[in-house]
C-alpha positions as CSV (number, residue, x, y, z in Angstrom):
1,X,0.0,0.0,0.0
2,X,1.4,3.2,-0.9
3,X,0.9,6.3,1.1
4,X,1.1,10.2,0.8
5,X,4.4,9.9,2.5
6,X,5.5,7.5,-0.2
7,X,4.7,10.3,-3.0
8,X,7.1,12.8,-2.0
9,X,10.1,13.3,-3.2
10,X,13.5,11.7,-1.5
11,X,15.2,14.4,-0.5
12,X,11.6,16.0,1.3
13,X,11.5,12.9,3.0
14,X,14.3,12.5,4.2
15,X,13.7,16.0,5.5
16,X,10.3,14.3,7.3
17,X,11.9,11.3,8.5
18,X,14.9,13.7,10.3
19,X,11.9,15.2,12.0
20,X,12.3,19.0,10.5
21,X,9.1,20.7,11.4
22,X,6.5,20.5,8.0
23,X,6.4,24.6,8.2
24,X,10.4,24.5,7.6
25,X,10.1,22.3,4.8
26,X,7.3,24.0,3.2
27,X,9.4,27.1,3.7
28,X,12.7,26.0,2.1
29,X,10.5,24.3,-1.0
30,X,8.7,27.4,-1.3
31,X,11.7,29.3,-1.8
32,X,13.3,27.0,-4.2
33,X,10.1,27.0,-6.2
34,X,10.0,31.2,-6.4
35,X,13.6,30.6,-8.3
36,X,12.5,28.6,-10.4
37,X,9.4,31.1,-11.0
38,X,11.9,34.5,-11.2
39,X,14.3,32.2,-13.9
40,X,10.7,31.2,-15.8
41,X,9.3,34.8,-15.3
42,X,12.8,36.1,-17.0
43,X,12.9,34.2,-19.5
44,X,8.9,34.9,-20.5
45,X,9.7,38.6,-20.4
46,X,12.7,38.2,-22.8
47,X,11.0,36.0,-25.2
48,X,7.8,39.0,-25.1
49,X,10.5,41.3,-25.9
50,X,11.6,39.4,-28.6
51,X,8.4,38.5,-30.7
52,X,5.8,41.0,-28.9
53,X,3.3,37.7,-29.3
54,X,0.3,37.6,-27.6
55,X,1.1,34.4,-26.5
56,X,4.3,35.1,-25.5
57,X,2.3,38.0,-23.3
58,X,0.2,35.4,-21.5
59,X,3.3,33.2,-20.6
60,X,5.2,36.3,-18.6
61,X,1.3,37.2,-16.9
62,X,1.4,33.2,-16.0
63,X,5.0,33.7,-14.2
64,X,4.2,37.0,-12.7
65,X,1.3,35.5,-10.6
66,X,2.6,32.2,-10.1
67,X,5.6,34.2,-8.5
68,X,3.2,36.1,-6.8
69,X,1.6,33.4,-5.2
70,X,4.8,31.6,-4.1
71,X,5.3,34.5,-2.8
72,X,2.4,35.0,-0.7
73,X,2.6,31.6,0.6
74,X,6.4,31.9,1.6
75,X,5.3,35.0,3.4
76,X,2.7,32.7,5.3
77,X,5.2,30.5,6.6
78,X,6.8,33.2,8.3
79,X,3.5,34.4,9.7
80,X,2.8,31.3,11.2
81,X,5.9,30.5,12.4
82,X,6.2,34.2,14.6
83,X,2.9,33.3,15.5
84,X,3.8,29.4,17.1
85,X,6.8,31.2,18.7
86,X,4.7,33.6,20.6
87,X,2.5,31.3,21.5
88,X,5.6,28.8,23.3
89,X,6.7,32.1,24.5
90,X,3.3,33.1,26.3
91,X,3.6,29.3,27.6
92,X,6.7,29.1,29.0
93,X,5.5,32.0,30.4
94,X,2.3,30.7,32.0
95,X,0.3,32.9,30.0
């Protein structure tokens, strides 16, 4: 039987099975994946440069808000991991 755990790639699970909290992996995949994004995003822009397509016009837009969204979400995992610190702070605490 194969489980979610068995779909991921090897190098995120061996991040899982070294016990690295999900919200740090989801961070450091996030930012590898808004790389990949800006080098995409780059390359859409040059190629609209080049040919001024349509086309080519709806492949930077496609970059630009999958960037943007990566983005967001990367800026989540921040958010929510200032957020669980506060909250072990307050319990340490006794708050």
């Amino acid at each position: 039987m194969q489980t979610q755990a068995d779909q991921l790639p090897e190098r995120l699970q061996k991040l899982v099975n070294l016990r690295v909290p999900g919200i740090d992996i989801m961070h450091g995949e996030l930012k590898i994946l808004m790389l990949e994004a800006e080098q995409e995003l780059t390359l859409a822009q040059e190629r609209e440069d080049e040919t001024e397509e349509a086309m080519d016009s709806m492949e930077r837009k496609y970059w630009e808000g999958q960037l943007d969204a990566l983005a967001h979400l990367y800026s989540l995992t921040y958010d929510i991991s200032f957020a669980e610190g506060i909250i072990r702070e307050n319990e340490k605490d006794g708050h």
